[in-house]
C-alpha positions in Angstrom: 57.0 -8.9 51.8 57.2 -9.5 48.2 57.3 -13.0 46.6 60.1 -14.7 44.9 60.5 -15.2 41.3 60.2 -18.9 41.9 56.9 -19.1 44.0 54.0 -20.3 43.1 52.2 -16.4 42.9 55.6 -15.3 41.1 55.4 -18.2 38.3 51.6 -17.6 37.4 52.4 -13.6 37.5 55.3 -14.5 35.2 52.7 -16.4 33.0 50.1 -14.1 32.5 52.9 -11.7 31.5 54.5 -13.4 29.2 50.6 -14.4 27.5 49.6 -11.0 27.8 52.6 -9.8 26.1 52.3 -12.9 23.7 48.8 -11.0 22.7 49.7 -7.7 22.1 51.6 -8.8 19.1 50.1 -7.0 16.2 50.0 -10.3 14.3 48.7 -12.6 16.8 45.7 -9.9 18.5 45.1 -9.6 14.4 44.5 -13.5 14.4 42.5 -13.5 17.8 40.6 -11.1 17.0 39.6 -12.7 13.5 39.1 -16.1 15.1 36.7 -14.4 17.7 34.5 -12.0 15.2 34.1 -15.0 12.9 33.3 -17.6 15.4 30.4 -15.2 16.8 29.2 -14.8 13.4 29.5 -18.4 12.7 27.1 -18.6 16.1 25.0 -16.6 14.8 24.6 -18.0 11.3 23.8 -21.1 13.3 21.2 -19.7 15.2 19.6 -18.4 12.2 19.3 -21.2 10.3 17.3 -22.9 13.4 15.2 -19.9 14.2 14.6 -20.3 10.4 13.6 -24.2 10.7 11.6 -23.8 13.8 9.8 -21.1 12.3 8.8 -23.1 9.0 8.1 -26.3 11.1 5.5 -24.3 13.1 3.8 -23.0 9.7 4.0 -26.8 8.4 2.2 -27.8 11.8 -0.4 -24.7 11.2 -1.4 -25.8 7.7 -1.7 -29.7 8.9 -3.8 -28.8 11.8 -5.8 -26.9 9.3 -6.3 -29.8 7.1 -7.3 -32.4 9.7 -10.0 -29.9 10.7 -10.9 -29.3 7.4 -11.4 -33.0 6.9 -13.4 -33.7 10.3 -15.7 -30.5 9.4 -16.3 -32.6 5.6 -17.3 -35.8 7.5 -19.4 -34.2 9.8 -21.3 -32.5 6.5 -21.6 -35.8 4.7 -23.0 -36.7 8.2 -25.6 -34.5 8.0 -26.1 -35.8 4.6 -26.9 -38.9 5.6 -28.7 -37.7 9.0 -31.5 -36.3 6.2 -31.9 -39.3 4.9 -32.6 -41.1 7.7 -35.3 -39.1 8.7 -36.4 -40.1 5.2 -36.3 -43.8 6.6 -38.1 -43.2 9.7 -41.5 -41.9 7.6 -41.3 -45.7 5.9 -41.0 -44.4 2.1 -42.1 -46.6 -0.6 -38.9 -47.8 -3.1 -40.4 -44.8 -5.6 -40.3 -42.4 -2.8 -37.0 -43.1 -1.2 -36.1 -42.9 -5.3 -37.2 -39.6 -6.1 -35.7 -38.5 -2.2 -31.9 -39.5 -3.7 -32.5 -38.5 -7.1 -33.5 -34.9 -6.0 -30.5 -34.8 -3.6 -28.6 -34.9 -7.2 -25.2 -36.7 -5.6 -23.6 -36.8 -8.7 -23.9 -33.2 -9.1 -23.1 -32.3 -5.7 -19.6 -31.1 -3.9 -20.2 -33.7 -1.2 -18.1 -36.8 -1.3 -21.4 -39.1 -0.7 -21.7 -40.9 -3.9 -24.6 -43.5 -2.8 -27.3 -43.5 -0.2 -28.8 -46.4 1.0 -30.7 -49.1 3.8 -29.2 -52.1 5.5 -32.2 -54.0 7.4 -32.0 -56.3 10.4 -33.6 -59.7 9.9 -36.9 -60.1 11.7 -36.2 -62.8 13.0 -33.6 -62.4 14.7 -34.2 -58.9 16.8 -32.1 -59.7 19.6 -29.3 -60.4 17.7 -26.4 -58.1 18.0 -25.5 -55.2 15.6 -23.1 -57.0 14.2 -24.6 -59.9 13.4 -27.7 -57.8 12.0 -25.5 -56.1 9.7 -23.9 -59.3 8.7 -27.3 -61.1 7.6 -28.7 -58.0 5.6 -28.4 -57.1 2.6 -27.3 -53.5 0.6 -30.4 -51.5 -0.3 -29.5 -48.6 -1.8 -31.4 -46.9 -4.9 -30.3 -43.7 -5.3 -26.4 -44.9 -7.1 -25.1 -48.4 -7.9 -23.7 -49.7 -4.5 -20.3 -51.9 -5.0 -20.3 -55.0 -6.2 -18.6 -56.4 -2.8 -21.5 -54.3 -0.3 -22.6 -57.8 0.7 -19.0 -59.1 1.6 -18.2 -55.2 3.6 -21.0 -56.8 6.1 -18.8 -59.2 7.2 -15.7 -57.4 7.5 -14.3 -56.2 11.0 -14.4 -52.5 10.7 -17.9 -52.8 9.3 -18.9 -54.6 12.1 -17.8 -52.3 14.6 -19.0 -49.2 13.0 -22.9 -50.8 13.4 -22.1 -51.5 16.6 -20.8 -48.3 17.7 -23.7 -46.9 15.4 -26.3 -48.9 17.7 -24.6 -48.7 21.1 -24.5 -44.4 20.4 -26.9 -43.3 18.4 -24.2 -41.2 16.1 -22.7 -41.8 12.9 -20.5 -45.1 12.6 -17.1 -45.0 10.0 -16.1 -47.7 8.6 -13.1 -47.9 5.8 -13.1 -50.5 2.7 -10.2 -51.3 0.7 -10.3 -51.4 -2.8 -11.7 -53.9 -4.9 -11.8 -55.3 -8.8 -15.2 -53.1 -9.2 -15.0 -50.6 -6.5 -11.6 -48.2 -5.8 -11.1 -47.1 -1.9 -14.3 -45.6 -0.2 -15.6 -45.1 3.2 -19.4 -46.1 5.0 -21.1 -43.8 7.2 -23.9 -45.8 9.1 -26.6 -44.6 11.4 -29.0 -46.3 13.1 -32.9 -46.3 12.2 -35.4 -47.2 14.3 -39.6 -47.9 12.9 -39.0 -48.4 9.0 -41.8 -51.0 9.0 -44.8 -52.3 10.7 -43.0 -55.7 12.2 -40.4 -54.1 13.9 -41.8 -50.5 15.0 -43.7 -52.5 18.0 -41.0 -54.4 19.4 -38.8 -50.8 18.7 -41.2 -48.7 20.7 -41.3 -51.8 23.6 -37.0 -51.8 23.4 -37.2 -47.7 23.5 -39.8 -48.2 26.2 -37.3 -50.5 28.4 -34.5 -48.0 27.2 -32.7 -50.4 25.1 -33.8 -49.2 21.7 -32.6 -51.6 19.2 -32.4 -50.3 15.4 -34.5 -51.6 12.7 -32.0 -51.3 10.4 -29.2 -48.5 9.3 -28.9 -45.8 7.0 -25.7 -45.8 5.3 -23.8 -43.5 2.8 -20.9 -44.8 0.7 -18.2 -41.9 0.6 -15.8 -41.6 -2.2 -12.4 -41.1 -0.9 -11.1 -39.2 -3.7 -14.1 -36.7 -3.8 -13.4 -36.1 -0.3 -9.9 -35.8 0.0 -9.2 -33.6 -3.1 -11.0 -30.5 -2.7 -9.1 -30.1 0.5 -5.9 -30.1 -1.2 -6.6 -27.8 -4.2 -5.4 -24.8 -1.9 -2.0 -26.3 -1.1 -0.6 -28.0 -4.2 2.8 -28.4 -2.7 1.6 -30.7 -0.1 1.8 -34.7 -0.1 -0.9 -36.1 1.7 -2.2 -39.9 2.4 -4.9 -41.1 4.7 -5.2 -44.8 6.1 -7.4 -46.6 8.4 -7.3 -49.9 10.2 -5.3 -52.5 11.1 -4.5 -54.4 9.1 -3.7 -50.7 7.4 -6.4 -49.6 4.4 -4.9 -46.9 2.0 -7.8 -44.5 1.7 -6.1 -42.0 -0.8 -2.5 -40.5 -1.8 -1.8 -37.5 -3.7 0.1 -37.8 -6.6 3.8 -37.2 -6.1 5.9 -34.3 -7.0 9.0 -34.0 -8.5 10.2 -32.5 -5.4 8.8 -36.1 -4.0 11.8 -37.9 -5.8 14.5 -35.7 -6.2 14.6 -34.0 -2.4 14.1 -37.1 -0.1 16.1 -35.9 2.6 14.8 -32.3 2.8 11.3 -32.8 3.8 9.0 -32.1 6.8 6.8 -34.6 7.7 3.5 -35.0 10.2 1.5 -37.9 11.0 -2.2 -36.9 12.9 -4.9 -39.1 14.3 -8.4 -38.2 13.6 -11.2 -39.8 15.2 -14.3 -39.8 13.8 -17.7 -42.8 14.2 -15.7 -45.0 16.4 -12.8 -45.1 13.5 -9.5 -43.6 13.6 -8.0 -41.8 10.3 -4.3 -41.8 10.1 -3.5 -38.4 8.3 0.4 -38.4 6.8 1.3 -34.9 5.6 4.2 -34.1 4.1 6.2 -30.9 2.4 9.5 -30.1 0.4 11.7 -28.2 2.6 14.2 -27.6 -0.1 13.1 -23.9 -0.3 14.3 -23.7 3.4 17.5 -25.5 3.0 18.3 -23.1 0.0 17.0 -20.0 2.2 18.7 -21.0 5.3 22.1 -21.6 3.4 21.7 -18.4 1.9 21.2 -16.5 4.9 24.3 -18.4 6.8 26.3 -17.5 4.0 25.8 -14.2 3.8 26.2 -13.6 8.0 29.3 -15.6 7.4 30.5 -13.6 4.7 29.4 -10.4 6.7 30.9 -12.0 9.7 34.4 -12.5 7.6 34.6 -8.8 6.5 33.5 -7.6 10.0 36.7 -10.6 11.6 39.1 -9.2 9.1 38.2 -5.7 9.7 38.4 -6.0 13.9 41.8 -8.0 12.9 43.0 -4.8 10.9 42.0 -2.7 13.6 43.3 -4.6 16.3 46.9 -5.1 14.3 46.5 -1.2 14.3 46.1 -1.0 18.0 48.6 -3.5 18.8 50.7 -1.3 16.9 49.9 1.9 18.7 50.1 0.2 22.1 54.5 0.0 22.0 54.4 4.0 21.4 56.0 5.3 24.5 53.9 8.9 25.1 50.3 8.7 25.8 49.3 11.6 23.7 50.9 10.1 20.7 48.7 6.9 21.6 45.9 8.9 21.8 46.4 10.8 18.4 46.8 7.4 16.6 43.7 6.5 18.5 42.1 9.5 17.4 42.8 9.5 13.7 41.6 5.5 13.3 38.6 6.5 14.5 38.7 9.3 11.8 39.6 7.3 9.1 37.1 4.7 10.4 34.5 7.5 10.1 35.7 8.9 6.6 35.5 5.8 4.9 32.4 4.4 6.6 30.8 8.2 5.1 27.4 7.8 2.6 29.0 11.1 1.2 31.9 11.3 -0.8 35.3 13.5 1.1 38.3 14.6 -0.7 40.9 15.9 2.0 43.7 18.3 0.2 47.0 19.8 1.0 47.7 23.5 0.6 49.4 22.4 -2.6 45.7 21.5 -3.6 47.3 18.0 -3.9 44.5 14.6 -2.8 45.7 13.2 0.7 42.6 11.9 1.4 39.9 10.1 -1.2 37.5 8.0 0.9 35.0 5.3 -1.0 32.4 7.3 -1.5 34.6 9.5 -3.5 35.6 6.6 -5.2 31.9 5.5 -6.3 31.0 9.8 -7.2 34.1 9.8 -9.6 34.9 6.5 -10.8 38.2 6.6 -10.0 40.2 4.2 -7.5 41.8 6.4 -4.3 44.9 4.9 -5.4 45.2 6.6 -8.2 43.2 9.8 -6.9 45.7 10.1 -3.8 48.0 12.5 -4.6 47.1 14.3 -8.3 45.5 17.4 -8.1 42.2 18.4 -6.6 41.2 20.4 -10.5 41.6 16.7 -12.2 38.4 16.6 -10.4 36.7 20.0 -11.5 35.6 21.0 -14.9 38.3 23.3 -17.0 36.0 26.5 -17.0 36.2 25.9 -13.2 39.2 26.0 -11.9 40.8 29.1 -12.0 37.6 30.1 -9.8 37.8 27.1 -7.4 41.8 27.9 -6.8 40.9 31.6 -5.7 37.7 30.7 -3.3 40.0 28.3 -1.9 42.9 30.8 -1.3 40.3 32.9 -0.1 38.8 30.7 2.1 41.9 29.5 3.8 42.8 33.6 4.4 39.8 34.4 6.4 40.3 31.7 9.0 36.7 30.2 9.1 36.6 26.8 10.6 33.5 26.0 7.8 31.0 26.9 5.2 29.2 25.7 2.4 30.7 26.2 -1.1 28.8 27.8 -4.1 27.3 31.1 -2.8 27.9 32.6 -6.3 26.8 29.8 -8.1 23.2 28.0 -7.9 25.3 24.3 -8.5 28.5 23.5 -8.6 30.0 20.5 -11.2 32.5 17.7 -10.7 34.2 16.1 -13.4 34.4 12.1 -13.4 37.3 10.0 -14.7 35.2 9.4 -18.3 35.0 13.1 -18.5 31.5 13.2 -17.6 30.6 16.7 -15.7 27.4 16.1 -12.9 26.2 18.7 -10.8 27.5 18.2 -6.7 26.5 19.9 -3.4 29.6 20.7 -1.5 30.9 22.4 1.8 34.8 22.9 2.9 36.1 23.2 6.0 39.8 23.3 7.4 42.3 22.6 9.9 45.9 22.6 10.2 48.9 19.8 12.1 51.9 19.2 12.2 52.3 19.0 8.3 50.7 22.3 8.1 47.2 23.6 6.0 44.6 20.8 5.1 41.3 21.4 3.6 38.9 18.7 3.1 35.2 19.1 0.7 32.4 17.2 1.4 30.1 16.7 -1.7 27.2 14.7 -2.4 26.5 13.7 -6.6 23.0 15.6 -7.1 22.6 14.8 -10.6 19.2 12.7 -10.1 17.8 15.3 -7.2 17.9 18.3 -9.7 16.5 15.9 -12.6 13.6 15.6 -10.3 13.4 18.8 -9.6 13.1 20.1 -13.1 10.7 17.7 -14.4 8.6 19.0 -11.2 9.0 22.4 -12.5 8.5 21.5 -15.7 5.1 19.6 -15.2 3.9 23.1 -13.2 4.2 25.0 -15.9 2.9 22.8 -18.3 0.2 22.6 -15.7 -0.1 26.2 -15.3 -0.3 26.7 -19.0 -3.1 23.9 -19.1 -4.8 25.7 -16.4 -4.4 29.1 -18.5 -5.6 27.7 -21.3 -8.7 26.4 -19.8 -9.6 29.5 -18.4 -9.6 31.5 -22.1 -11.3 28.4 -23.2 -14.1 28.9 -20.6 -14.4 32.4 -21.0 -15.0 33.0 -24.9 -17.3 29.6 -24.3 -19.3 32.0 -21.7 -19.3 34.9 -24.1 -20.7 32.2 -26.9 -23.3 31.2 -24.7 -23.9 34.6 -23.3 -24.1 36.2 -27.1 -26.8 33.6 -28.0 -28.9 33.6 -25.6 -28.8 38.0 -26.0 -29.3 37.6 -29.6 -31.2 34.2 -30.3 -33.2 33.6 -27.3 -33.9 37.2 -26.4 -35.0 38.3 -29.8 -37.2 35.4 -30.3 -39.1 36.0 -26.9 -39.3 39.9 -27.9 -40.9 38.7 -31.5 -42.9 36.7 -29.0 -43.9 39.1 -27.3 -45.1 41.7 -30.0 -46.9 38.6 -31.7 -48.7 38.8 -28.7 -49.9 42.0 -28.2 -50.8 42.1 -31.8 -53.1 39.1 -31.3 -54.2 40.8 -28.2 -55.2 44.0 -30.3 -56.7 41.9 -33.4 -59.3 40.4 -31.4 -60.1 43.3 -29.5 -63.2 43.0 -27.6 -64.4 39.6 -28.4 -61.9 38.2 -25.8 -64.2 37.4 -22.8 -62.6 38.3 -19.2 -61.1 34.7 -18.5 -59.0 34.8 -21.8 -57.9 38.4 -21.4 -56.6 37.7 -18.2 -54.9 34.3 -19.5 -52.9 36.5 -22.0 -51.8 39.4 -19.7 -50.2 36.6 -17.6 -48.8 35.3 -20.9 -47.0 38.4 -21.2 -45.9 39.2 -17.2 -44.5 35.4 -18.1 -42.4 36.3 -21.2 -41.4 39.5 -19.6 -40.0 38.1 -16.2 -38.4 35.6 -19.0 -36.3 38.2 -20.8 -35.0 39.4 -17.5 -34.0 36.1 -16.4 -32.4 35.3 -19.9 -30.5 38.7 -19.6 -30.0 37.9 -15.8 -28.2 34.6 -17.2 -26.1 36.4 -20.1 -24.9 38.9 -17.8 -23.5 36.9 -15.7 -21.7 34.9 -18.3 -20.3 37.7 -19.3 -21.6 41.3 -19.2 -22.1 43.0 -22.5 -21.0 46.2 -21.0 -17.9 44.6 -20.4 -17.2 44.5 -24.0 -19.2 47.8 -24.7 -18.1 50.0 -21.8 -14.9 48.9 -20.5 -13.9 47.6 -16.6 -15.3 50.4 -14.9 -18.7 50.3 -15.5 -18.8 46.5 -15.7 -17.5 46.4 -11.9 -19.8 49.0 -10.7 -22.5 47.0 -12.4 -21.1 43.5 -10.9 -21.4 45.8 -7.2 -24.7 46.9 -7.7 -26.5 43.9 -8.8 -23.9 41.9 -5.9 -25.6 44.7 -3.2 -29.1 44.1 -4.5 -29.0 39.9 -4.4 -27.3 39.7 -1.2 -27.6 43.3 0.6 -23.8 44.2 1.4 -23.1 47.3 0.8 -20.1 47.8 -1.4 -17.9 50.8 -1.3 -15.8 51.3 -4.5 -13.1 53.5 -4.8 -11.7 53.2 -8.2 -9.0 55.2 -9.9 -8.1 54.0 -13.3 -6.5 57.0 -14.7 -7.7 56.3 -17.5 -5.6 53.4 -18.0 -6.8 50.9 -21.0 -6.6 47.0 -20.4 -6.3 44.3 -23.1 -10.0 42.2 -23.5 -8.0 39.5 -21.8 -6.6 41.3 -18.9 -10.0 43.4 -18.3 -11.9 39.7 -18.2 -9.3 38.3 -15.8 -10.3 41.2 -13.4 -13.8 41.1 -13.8 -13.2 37.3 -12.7 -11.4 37.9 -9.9 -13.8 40.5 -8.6 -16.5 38.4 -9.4 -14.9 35.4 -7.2 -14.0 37.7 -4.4 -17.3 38.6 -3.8 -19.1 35.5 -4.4 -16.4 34.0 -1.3 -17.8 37.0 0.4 -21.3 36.1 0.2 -20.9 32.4 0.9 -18.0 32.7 3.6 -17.4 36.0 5.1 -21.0 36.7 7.1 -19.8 40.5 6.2 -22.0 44.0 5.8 -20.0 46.0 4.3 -17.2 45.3 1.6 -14.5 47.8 0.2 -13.3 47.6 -3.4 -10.4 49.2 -4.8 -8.9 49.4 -7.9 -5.7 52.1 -8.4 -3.0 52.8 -11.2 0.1 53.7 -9.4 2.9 54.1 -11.8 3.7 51.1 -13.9 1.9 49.0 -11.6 -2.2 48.7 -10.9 -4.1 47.1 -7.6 -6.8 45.9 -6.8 -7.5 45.1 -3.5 -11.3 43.4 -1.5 -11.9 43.9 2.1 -14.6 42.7 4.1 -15.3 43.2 7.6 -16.5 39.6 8.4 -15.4 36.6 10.5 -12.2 35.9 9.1 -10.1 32.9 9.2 -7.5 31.0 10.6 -4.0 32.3 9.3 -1.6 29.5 7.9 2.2 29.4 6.8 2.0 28.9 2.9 5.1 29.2 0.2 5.2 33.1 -0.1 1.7 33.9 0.4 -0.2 33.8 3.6 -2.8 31.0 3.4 -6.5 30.4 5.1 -8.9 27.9 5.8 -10.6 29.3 2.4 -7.9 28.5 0.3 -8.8 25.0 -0.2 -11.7 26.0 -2.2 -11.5 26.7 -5.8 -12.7 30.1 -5.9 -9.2 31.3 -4.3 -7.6 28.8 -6.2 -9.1 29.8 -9.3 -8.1 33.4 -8.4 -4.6 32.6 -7.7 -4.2 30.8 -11.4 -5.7 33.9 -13.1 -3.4 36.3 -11.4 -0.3 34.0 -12.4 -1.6 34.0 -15.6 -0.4 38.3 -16.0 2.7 37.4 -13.7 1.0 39.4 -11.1 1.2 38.7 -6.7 -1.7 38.1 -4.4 -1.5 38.4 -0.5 -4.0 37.3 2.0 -4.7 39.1 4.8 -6.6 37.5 7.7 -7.6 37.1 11.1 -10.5 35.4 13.3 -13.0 38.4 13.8 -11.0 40.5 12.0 -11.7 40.0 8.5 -10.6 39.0 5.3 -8.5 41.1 2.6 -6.8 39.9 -0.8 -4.4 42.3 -2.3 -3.5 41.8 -5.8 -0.6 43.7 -7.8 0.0 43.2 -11.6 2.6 45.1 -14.1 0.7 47.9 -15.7 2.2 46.2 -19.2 1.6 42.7 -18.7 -2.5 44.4 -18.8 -2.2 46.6 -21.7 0.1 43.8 -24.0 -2.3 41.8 -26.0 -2.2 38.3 -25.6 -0.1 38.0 -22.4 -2.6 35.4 -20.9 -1.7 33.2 -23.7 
């Protein structure tokens, strides 16, 4: 059975009908949807700004629980303080002792807030009497800083009294707070019993210890300057307004001085009251803080989620005007391609790169805001004008035809500028900027559509020519340094041939002249003395030509490349014992000074990394002219290495040191290529290749 318009379950099903068809009104599911999206970002502002409060209220209760610990550890080393001085007291001082005791202390000087040290004695005649009354018939008896003027009158005052008698009843410090006075500002006592400062009472102490009811002789006390000892604890933390009391009747101790922020910002302050007991005495500690910097920061942040949460409402009220829309459409497909293209356009203009959709007219359909940002130029007035207003003059001819092209051969995609390196926009100022750009296309109902994506690359290539431009200049420095250290080592190498090694030949012949001139009235001892002069300034000419030649080998200059490399293998056979087999075929081909250096280097390194790496027997160097180019190639038949991906060459453990690296810079210094060859167990085998021209022109390395 079905139910009747007028039932109950036929008028609620009427209602939801008639509401649900009240909703999907574009304006009024535009208007929900607002009133939704803004109210949860209103929620969420809200919660913000108290996760924001609860989190600075927590730091403010951090730094006040760090100051009432910092002023209980202060007491308790003024306590100590005064703890030292006791046990001054109990060794009975004289008034000059107990003088020089608080002098040498230096309280004056010190960080501690004692600021006097003295002695308040019991009456002997009265050695039952309480603590309090004790304390209230002595007098003060300090010597070490004047005592206030009103010591005498503290005696008698409440807080006094109970700080000796908590003193006496404990055995630890008592506290007692003074108010100011006409001669004295604020301060606080520390007292602490002392027991045998005199003959009279020591017996009758030792019988009261004896019966375990030790009654004091008298008390050490220390008068603590509030200020001193308040102060240093807020030096760190400027911003905060702190005030201490005692007692009741309350006794202000000290008070910061107030801030601006004090006066001005009353009702934006966080505020914390703490208790610290300390001696029998409770310290009221009243901490407070401007919170102004949180009210701005928290009204900040709730603006800006409520403006983000106003752009988001009208956004999801666009959208849902859209859907509401799209929702009376009769066919489901067409639902769905609405559907689908909102989502495009939601994707387009949401895009971090710019995309210019065209017609096969070449005429803007599409010009998203990233476009609009890249060119300068509204999508307003981009939308329909002509995709070359976009594209330099010198351009466009070129652009039309790869277009036309493109749209002939069918492909879905590809990236654009395969002829050119980079391709240039043209902004609405007229200001050309290089762009990286690919095309795709599709076609609908309306027929052809091509759309570019591009991306403005303007500050990436600027990068990457001052990289390449620092390399070179690098590379030239590098060059430079090279030549520079080469004629210094042919200095150095000349002088020590010419100067040092002619001066120890002279030496030499002076010698064996002197040897001759005295003839036989040398006697055995000096004879032999003099031959081993002269084994010591022969073995000194061969290390000074040793030295030279290495620097740079005279036959080098003399002979040519040839015979300095077969000299460099020999003497590299005899120092290390690996053989070296040379197979050299110059052709005779003539090198430039420069060029014929540069590969005596890079022999010269190749084998050293040889000798200090390579655990090799036998090495084979070659050196051919083929054409117009010449190689030189170094294999060993060592341990190898580890083969790496590198940027054109193929890379090895060794190449981190600067023998390779030193190599490498010298063969980009005559344009040439190097290759690395290598293997674990297999080996190691650089390959160099220069243009036979860039080694015969002069100056090249330059």
């Amino acid at each position: 059975m079905s139910a009747s318009a007028d039932s109950p379950g036929g008028v609620a099903r009427g209602a939801a009908h008639a509401l649900f068809a009240r909703l999907s009104q574009p304006a009024v599911a535009a208007v929900l949807a607002f009133v939704i999206v803004f109210a949860g970002a209103g929620a969420v502002a809200m919660f913000v700004v108290q996760q924001w409060q609860t989190a600075a209220e927590q730091r403010f209760a951090r730094r006040t629980a760090a100051l009432r610990a910092s002023v209980e550890e202060a007491l308790i080393a003024d306590e100590a303080m005064l703890r030292g001085a006791r046990a001054m007291l109990d060794q009975a001082p004289g008034p000059e002792a107990w003088q020089r005791y608080v002098l040498a202390i230096g309280l004056d000087d010190s960080r501690s807030a004692v600021v006097a040290l003295g002695y308040v004695g019991q009456s002997s005649s009265s050695s039952a009497a309480t603590p309090a009354q004790a304390g209230a018939r002595t007098l003060w008896a300090g010597l070490g800083a004047a005592a206030p003027g009103s010591a005498v009158a503290l005696a008698q005052t409440t807080a006094v009294q109970a700080a000796l008698r908590y003193a006496a009843q404990t055995g630890n410090a008592g506290l007692a707070a003074a108010p100011a006075s006409d001669d004295a500002p604020p301060h606080l006592l520390l007292y602490l019993p002392v027991h045998g400062t005199s003959a009279s009472t020591s017996a009758s102490a030792s019988a009261s210890a004896a019966s375990g009811n030790a009654a004091p002789a008298g008390f050490a006390v220390a008068l603590l300057d509030a200020r001193r000892l308040f102060e240093p604890l807020l030096a760190a933390q400027p911003d905060l307004a702190f005030a201490v009391h005692a007692g009741q009747p309350r006794i202000d101790l000290y008070r910061s001085a107030p801030t601006e922020a004090d006066e001005l910002m009353r009702g934006s302050r966080f505020e914390h009251v703490d208790a610290l007991s300390f001696g029998g005495a409770t310290l009221t500690l009243d901490a407070s803080i401007d919170g102004s910097p949180l009210v701005t920061g928290a009204a900040t942040c709730a603006a800006a989620i409520l403006l983000a949460g106003a752009l988001a409402a009208t956004l999801c009220a666009w959208l849902a005007h859209r859907l509401a829309r799209t929702s009376d459409a009769p066919a489901p497909a067409d639902a769905d391609a609405h559907l689908n293209e909102a989502r495009m356009m939601g994707i387009i203009r949401s895009s971090m790169e710019a995309i210019i959709t065209v017609d096969e007219a070449q005429r803007v359909v599409i010009f998203n805001p990233a476009a609009e940002f890249v060119f300068g130029l509204c999508a307003m007035e981009a939308i329909g004008s002509p995709l070359s207003r976009f594209i330099p003059e010198r351009f466009r001819a070129a652009h039309e035809r790869h277009v036309d092209t493109f749209g002939a051969t069918g492909v879905t995609e590809r990236q654009m500028g395969r002829q050119q390196r980079v391709l240039y926009g043209l902004r609405a100022n007229g200001e050309e900027f290089p762009i990286e750009a690919s095309i795709s296309q599709n076609r609908d109902a309306s027929g052809k559509l091509y759309t570019v994506m591009l991306r403005d690359i303007t500050e990436r290539l600027r990068a990457e020519h001052s990289l390449e431009r620092s390399r070179e200049e690098l590379r030239e420095l590098s060059a430079n340094l090279q030549n520079v250290r080469e004629a210094e080592k042919t200095r150095i190498a000349r002088e020590l041939h010419d100067d040092l090694g002619q001066q120890l030949t002279a030496l030499k012949i002076d010698l064996s002249a002197l040897e001759r001139r005295l003839g036989g009235t040398l006697d055995p001892n000096a004879a032999q003395h003099i031959a081993g002069m002269s084994k010591l300034i022969d073995s000194t000419v061969k290390a000074v030509r040793r030295i030279a030649a290495d620097l740079r080998p005279v036959m080098l200059d003399d002979l040519g490349l040839v015979p300095a490399i077969e000299w460099l293998a020999n003497d590299f056979t005899n120092r290390y014992g690996i053989a070296v087999q040379r197979h050299l075929h110059m052709g005779g081909a003539t090198f430039s000074s420069a060029a014929a250096s540069t590969l005596f280097r890079i022999v010269q390194e190749a084998l050293t990394n040889v000798a200090r790496h390579a655990e090799a027997s036998i090495v084979v160097l070659t050196l051919e002219v083929d054409g117009e180019h010449f190689a030189l190639r170094i294999v060993d038949n060592g341990r190898g290495a580890e083969r790496a991906p590198g940027d054109g060459t193929q890379r090895t453990g060794h190449d981190k040191s600067f023998g390779l690296l030193g190599i490498r810079e010298r063969v980009h210094m005559f344009n040439g290529t190097i290759e690395i060859d290598t293997a674990p167990g297999e080996g190691f085998a650089i390959a160099v290749t220069f243009g036979l021209d860039a080694l015969q022109a002069e100056g090249s390395a330059s």
